[in-house]
C-alpha positions in Angstrom: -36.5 46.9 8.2 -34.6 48.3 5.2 -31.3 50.2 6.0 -31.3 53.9 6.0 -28.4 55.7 3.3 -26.4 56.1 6.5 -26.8 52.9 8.0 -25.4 51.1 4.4 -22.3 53.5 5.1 -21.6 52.5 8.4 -21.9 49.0 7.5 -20.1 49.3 3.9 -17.0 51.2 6.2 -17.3 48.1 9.0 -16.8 45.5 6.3 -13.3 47.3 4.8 -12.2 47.5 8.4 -12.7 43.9 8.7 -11.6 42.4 5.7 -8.5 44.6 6.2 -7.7 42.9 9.5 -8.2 39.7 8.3 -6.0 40.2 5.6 -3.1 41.3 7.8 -4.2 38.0 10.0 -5.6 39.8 12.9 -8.6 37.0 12.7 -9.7 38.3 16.3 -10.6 41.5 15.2 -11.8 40.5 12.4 -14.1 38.4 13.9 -15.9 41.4 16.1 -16.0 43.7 13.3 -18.5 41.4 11.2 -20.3 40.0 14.7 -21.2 44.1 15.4 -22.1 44.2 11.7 -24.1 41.6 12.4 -25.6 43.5 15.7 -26.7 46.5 13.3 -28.6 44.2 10.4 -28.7 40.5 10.8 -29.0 39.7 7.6 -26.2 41.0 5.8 -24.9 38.7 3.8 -21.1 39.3 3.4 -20.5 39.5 7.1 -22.4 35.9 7.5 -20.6 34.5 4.8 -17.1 35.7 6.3 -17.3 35.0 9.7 -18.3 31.6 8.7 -15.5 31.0 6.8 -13.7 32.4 9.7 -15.4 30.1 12.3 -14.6 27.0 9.2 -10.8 27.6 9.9 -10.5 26.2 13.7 -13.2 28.0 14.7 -16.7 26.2 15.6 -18.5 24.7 12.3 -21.8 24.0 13.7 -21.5 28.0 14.7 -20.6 28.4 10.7 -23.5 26.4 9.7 -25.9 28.4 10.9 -24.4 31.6 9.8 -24.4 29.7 6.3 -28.0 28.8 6.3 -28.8 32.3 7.6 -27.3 33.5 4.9 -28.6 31.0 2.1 -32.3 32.0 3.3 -31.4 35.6 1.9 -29.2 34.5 -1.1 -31.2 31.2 -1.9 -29.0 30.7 -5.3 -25.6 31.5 -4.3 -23.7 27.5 -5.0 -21.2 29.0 -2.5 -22.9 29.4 0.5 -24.3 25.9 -0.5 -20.9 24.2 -0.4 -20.1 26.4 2.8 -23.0 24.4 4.4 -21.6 21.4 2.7 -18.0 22.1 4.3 -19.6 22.7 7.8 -21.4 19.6 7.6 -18.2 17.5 6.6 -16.3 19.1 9.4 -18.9 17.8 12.0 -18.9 14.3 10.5 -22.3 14.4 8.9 -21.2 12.4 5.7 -24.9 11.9 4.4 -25.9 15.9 4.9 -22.9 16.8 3.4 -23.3 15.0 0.1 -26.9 16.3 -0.1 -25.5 20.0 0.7 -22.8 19.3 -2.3 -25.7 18.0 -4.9 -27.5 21.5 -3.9 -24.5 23.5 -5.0 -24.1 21.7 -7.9 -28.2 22.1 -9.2 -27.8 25.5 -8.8 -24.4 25.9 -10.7 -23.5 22.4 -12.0 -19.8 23.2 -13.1 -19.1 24.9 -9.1 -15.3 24.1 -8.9 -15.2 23.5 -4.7 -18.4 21.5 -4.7 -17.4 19.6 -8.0 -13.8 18.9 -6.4 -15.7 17.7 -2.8 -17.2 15.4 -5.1 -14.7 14.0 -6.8 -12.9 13.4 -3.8 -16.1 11.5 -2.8 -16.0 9.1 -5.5 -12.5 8.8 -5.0 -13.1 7.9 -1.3 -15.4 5.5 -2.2 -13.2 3.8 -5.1 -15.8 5.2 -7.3 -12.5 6.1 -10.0 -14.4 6.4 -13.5 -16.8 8.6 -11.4 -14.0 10.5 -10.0 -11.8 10.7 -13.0 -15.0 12.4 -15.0 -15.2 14.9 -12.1 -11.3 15.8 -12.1 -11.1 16.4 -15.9 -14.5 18.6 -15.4 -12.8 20.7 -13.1 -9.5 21.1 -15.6 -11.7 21.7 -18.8 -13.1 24.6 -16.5 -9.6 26.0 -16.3 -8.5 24.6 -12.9 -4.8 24.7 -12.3 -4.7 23.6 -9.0 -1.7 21.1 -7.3 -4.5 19.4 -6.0 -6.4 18.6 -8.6 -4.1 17.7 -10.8 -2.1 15.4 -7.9 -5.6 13.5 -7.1 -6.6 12.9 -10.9 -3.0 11.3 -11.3 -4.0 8.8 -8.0 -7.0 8.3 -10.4 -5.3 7.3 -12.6 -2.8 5.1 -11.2 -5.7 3.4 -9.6 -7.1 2.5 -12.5 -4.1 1.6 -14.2 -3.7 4.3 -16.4 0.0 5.0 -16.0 0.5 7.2 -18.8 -2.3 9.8 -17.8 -1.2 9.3 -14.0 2.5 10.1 -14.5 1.1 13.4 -16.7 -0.9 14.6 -13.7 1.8 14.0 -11.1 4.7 15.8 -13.2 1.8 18.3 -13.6 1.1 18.7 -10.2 4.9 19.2 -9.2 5.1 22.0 -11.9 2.4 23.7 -9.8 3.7 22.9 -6.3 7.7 21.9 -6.6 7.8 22.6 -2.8 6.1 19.8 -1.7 7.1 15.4 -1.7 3.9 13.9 -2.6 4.2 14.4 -6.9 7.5 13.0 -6.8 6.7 10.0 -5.0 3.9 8.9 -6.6 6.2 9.8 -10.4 8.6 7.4 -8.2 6.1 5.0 -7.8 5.0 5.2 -11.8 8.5 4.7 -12.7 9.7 2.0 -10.8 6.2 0.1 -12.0 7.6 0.7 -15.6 10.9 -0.5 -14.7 12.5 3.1 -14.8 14.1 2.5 -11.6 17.2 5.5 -12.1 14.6 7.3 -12.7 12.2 6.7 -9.5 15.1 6.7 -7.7 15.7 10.4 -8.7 11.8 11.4 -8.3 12.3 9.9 -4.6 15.1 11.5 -3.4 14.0 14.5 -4.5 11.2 13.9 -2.6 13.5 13.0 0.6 15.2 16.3 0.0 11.8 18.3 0.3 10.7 16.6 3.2 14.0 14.6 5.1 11.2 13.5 7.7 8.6 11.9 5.5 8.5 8.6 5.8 6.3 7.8 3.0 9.3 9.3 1.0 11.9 7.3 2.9 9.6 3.6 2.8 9.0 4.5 -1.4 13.2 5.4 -2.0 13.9 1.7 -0.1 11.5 0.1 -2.6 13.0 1.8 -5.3 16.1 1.1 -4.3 15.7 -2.4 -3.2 14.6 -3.6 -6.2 17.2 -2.2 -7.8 19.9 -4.4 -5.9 21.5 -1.4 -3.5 20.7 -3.6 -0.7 22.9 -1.7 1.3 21.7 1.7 0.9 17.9 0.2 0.4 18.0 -1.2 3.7 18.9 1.0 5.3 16.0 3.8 4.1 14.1 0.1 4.7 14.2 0.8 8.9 12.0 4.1 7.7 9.2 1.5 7.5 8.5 1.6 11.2 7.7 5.7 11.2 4.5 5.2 8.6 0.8 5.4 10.0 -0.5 2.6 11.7 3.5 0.6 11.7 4.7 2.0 14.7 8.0 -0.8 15.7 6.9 -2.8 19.4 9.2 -1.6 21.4 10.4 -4.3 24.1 12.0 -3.5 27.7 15.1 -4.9 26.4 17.8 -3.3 23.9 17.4 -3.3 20.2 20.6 -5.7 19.1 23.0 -3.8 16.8 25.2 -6.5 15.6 27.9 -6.6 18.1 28.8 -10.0 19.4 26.3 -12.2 22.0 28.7 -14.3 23.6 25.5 -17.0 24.7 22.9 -14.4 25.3 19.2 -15.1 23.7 18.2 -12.7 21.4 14.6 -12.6 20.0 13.6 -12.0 16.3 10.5 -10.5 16.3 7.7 -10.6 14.0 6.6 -8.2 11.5 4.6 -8.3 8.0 3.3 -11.3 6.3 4.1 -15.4 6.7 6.1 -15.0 2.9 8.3 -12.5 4.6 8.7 -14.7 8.0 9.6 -17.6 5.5 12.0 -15.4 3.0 14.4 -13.3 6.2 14.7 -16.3 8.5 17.3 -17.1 6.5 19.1 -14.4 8.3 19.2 -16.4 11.8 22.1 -18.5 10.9 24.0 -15.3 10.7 23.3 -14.2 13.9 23.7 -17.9 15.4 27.1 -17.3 14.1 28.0 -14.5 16.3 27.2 -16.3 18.9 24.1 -15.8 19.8 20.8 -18.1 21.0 18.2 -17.5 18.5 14.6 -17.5 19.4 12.3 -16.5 16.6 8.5 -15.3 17.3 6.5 -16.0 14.1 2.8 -16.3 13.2 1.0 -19.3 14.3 0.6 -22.5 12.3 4.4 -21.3 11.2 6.2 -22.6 14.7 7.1 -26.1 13.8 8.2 -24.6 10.1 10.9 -22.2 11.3 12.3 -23.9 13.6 14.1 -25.9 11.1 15.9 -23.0 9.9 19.4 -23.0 10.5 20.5 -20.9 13.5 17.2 -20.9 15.0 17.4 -22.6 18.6 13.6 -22.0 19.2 10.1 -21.0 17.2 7.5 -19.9 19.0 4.2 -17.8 18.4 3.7 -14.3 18.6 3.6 -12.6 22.1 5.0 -15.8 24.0 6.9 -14.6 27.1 10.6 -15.1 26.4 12.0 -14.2 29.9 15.7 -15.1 28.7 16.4 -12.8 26.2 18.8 -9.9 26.5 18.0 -8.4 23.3 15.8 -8.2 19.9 15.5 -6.9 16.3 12.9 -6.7 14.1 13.2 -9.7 11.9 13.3 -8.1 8.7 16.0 -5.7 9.9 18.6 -8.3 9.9 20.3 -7.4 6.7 20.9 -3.9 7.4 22.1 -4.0 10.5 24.0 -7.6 9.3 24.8 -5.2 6.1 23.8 -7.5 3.4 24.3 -6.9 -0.3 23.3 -8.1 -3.4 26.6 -10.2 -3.6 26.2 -11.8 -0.2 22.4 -12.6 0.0 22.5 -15.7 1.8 20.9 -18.0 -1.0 21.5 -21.6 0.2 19.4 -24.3 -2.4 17.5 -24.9 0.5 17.1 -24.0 4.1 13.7 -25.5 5.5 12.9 -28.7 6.1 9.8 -30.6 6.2 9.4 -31.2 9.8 9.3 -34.0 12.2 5.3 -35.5 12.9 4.2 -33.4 9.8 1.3 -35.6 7.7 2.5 -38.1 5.2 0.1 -37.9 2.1 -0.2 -40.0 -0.8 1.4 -39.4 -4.6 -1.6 -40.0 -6.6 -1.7 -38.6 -10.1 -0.5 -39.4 -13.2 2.1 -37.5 -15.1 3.5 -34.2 -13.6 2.5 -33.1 -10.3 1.6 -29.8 -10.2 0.9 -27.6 -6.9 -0.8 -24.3 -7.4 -2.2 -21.4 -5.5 -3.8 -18.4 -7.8 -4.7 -15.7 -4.8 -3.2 -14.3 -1.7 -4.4 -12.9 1.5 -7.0 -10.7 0.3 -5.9 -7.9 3.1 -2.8 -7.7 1.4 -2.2 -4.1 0.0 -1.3 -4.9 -3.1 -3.5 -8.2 -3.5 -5.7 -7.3 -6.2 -2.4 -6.8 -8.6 -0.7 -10.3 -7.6 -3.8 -12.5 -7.4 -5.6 -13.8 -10.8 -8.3 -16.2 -11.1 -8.4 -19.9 -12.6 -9.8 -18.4 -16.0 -6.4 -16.6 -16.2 -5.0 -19.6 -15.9 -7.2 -21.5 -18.2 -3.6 -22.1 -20.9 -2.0 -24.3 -18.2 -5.1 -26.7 -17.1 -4.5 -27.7 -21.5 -1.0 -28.7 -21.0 -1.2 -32.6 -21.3 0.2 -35.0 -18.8 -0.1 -32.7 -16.1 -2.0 -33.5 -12.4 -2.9 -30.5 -10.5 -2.9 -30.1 -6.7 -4.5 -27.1 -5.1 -2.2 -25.4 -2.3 -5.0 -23.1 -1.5 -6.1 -22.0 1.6 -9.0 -20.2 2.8 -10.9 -20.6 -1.2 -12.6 -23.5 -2.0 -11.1 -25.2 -5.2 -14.4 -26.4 -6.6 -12.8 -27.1 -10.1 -12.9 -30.6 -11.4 -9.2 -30.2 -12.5 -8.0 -29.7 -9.0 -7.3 -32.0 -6.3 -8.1 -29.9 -3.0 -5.5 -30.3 -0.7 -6.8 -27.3 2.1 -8.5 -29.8 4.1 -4.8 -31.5 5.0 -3.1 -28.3 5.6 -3.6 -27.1 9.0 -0.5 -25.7 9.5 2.8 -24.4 7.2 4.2 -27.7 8.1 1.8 -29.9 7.0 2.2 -27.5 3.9 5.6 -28.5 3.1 5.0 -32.0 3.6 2.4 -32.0 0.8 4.7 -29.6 -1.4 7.3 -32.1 -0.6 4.9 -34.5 -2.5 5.1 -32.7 -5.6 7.5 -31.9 -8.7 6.5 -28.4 -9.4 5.0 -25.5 -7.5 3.1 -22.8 -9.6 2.4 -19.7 -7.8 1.4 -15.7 -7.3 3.5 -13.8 -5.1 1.7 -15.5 -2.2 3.7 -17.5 1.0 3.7 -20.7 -0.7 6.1 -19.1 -3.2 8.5 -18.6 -0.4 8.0 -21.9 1.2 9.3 -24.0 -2.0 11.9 -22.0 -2.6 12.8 -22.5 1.0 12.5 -26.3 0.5 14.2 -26.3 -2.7 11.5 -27.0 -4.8 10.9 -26.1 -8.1 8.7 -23.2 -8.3 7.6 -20.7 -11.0 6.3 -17.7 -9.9 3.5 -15.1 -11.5 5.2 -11.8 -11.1 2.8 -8.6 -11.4 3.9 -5.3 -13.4 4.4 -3.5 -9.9 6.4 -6.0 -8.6 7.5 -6.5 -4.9 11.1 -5.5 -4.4 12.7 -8.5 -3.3 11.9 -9.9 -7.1 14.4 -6.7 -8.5 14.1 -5.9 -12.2 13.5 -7.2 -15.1 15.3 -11.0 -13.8 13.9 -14.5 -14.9 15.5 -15.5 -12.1 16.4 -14.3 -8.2 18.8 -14.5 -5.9 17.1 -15.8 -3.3 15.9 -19.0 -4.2 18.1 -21.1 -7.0 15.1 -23.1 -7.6 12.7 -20.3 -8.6 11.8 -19.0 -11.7 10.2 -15.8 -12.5 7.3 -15.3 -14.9 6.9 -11.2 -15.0 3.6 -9.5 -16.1 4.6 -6.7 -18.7 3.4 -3.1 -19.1 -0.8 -3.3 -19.1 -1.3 -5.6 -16.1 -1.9 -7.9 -18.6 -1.8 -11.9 -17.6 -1.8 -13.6 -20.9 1.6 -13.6 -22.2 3.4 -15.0 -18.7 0.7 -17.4 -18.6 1.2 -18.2 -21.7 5.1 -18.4 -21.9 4.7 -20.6 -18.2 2.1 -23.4 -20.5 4.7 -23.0 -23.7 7.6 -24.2 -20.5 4.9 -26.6 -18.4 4.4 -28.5 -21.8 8.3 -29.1 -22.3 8.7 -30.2 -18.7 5.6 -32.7 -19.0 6.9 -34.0 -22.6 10.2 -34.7 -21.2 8.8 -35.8 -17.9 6.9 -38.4 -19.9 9.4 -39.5 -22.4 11.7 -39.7 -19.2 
């Protein structure tokens, strides 16, 4: 029934009042002014559209759906009442309907900033990023100026390895919003990828001053300044690790050891992170042997027999085996802060594993050098698909002549007629080192294996990527953890070819001289 002159008044003076009180924040009010507009003519549509948006904001969205809809049947091409239904729809986990809801807003204004953001953030979701990135630079060429849209098209950026563009959308994004950590760490993370590490550092603890109880802030400052060599300071912002999502510490019924002496008692080094890290910090346990303590060290399985070589280590055994005598624990790969290493005293012995007893004798067949090699990590690995390559990559090396190669992978068949398969033998980390034992080089991504010749003292040369992990600092051919390692570093790019072909320019030396020798 159309409104009467004085009905349109009444209603016209009930949404002021409204919008008033919400704009001084008293939502409640708010909230029955529009519902008694709402009483008087169901249809209106600026009292359906603001008590949905109301009922959005912690209120109930399948209530806010239905005033959307109600209100799109009037107003059938208003884009925003659209991406109203969309947002209602994401709220209430209806991933499908709220896609469709976000294509409607978008037919009937295809340039609609929220829906066109929602859908970049979509594409972004799904890793989607050239789809994403075309979205992000729609919304700017419309005039957006937003923190959040600048901050996201730097991510996609930096995901697709556009560092220049990402470090330009981050820097622009803090200009916007200098209140908040999350440009700074990600410029932090830019710059410590390029090997500006004084200046991540300064992007970091910025961001630490913004937010002291961010531990994403904290956990990025360590990296920066690990790999930097401040082990002192590094490690300790290194203990942050344990407030992230998902990396809570497991907390035992026994106290957390902070260095003082042990006089006999047990103490138990407890896992965390990957096999390479249990390999690289159990270094550490001689240390704590040498205050006096009885070292038992949990570790992953297939890695007992390994460990328990280690110097200082009285017993290795698998994760979550009852150890009734211990008085106390750590963390395993808190033992240089609270030991408070530095750069200068990194334990860096030539080697401290051994190849244990019972592991498998195998043969040395080949001719010429004998080369071990593993070209991918654990594929859950965060950073996996920057440290792993494939075989084409390493396509320069497999011409080097007088060279037999031995593959130390596991868990990827090495089909290649150039590689002798190995995996079948190595059913454990020892059996590993006995067949690494076997050889007279190691060639290697940032995998385990890297960590397991050094340990033995084997030669080993190591693919390093552009982002690099910070126990491999900056800008070093060598480290200080293992003498025997050397360091072949992927520049600026991501690009593969000239370490690769700098390692075949050094593996053709080695095998000259091996076979002139």
């Amino acid at each position: 029934m159309p409104e009467s002159g004085k009905e349109r008044e009444i209603i016209g003076g009930l949404l002021e009042d409204a919008a008033a009180a919400f704009e001084r924040g008293a939502v409640a009010k708010a909230k029955t002014l529009y519902s008694g507009i709402l009483r008087l003519q169901p249809n209106e549509t600026t009292a359906l559209r603001r008590l949905a948006e109301i009922e959005l904001n912690g209120g109930d969205p399948r209530y806010a759906l239905d005033l959307f809809q109600q209100a799109s049947a009037v107003a059938t091409l208003d884009a925003s009442l659209c991406h109203g239904i969309a947002t209602a729809l994401r709220l209430m986990g209806d991933t499908n309907g709220f896609r469709l809801a976000l294509n409607a807003a978008l037919r009937i204004n295809v340039n609609y900033p929220p829906a066109v953001y929602d859908i970049a953030v979509l594409h972004q979701q799904s890793k989607d990023y050239a789809a994403a990135q075309r979205a992000y630079q729609r919304l700017v060429a419309g005039g957006a100026k937003d923190a959040d849209t600048f901050f996201n098209a730097g991510v996609v950026a930096f995901k697709r390895g556009d560092l220049v563009a990402a470090e330009r959308w981050f820097h622009a994004s803090a200009i916007v919003d200098s209140k908040v950590p999350r440009a700074f760490i990600n410029l932090g993370m830019v710059y410590r990828t390029w090997g500006y590490i004084k200046e991540a550092c300064v992007c970091l603890e910025r961001a630490v001053a913004l937010a002291p109880d961010s531990a994403d802030a904290h956990w990025n400052l360590a990296n920066a300044l690990l790999v930097s060599g401040d082990f002192e300071k590094g490690f300790a912002e290194y203990e942050w690790r344990f407030r992230r999502s998902g990396r809570d510490e497991r907390k035992l019924e026994i106290p957390r050891w902070k260095g003082e002496p042990l006089d006999g008692r047990t103490i138990l080094l407890t896992l965390e992170q990957g096999m390479g890290d249990a390999i690289h910090f159990v270094r550490f346990a001689a240390q704590v042997a040498e205050r006096g303590g009885r070292v038992v060290l949990e570790c992953h399985p297939g890695l007992e027999r390994l460990l328990a070589t280690a110097p200082g280590v009285a017993a290795a055994v698998s994760a979550g085996t009852p150890v009734s005598d211990a008085t106390c624990y750590l963390p395993l790969m808190s033992l240089p802060h609270v030991l408070g290493t530095r750069l200068e005293t990194a334990p860096a012995a030539a080697s401290y594993l051994k190849v244990p007893d019972g592991a498998p004798h195998l043969s040395r067949e080949g001719e010429g050098l004998r080369v071990g090699l593993v070209w991918r990590g654990n594929p859950k690995h965060e950073a996996d698909d920057k440290r792993s390559v494939s075989l084409d990559i390493l396509a320069p090396l497999f011409a080097v002549p007088n060279v037999s190669w031995f593959s130390l992978q596991v868990g990827a068949e090495a089909t290649d007629a150039r590689l002798t398969d190995l995996a079948p033998q190595l059913r454990d980390f020892a059996a590993t080192a006995a067949a690494v034992s076997t050889l007279d080089l190691v060639i290697t991504v940032d995998t385990a294996v890297a960590h397991l010749a050094g340990a033995l003292g084997k030669p080993v040369w190591t693919l390093i990527a552009e982002a690099n992990d910070w126990r491999w600092l900056h800008n070093r051919a060598d480290t200080p953890w293992y003498p025997s390692m050397r360091l072949f570093r992927q520049q600026r790019g991501r690009n593969w070819q000239p370490p690769v072909l700098k390692m075949a320019a050094e593996l053709a030396k080695l095998s000259a001289s091996s076979a002139t020798g």
